[in-house]
ROFIVEX-689622 format. One record per residue (C-alpha): z, y, x. Coordinates in steps of 0.1 Angstrom, whole numbers, plus 5000, padded with zeros to 4 digits. Example, Ala and Ser with C-alpha at 12.3 -4.5 7.8 and 13.67 -1.06 7.14 Angstrom:
# residues 2
((5078 4955 5123))
((5071 4989 5137))
//
This chain:
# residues 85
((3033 4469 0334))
((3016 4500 0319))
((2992 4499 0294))
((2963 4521 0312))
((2948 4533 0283))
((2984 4552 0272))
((2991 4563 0310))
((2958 4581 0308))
((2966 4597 0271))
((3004 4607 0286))
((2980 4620 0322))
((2951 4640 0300))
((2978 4654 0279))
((2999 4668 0307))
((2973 4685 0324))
((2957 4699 0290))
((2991 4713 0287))
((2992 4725 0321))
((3021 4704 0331))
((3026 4689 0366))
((3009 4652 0363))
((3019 4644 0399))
((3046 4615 0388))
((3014 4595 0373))
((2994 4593 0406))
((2997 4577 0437))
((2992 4597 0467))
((2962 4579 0478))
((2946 4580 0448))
((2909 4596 0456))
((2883 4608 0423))
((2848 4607 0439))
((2824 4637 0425))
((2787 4634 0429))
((2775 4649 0462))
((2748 4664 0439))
((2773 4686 0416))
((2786 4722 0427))
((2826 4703 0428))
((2812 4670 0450))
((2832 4658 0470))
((2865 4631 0475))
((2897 4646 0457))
((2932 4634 0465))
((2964 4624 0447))
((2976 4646 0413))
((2961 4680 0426))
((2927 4666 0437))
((2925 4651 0400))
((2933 4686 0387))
((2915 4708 0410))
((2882 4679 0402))
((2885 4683 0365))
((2890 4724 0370))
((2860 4727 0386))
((2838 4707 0361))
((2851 4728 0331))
((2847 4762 0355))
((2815 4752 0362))
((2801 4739 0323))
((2826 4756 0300))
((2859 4743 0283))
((2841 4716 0259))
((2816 4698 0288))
((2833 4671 0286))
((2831 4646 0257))
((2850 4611 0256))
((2823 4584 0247))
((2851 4556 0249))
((2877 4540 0272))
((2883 4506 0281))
((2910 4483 0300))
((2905 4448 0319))
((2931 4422 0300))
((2952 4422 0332))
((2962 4462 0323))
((2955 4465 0361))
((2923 4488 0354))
((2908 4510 0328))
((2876 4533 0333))
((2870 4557 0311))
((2831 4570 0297))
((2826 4611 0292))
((2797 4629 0283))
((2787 4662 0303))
//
């Protein structure tokens, strides 16, 4: 099992460094942006993740987004992570 918390380090790293994060996603995997923001919308797999993230930084500028913390479930089947726009 992988430790969430370090597969999202070894995922935020990779795309920081512009590196191809596909290997870490599932193909279904779907980020959900407010409806309300310019970027809303349903994103899917590796790119969607990406192209999400692109978008928030194109739209608020390349430091938007501060980490408030992370956390796992005991099981290491979940983790969320908390940011500040």
């Amino acid at each position: 099992m992988t430790d969430p918390l370090k597969l999202f380090e070894r995922i935020t790293s990779t795309v920081r460094a512009g590196g191809d994060a596909s290997q870490y996603f599932d193909p279904d995997y779907v980020i959900y942006q407010d409806h309300g923001m310019p970027y809303g919308g349903a994103f899917k797999g590796a790119e969607g993740f990406v192209r999400s993230f692109r978008m928030v930084y194109d739209t608020f500028g390349p430091n938007c987004l501060q980490m408030l913390f992370q956390c796992a479930d005991a099981s290491g089947e979940h983790a969320s992570m908390h940011l500040k726009l």
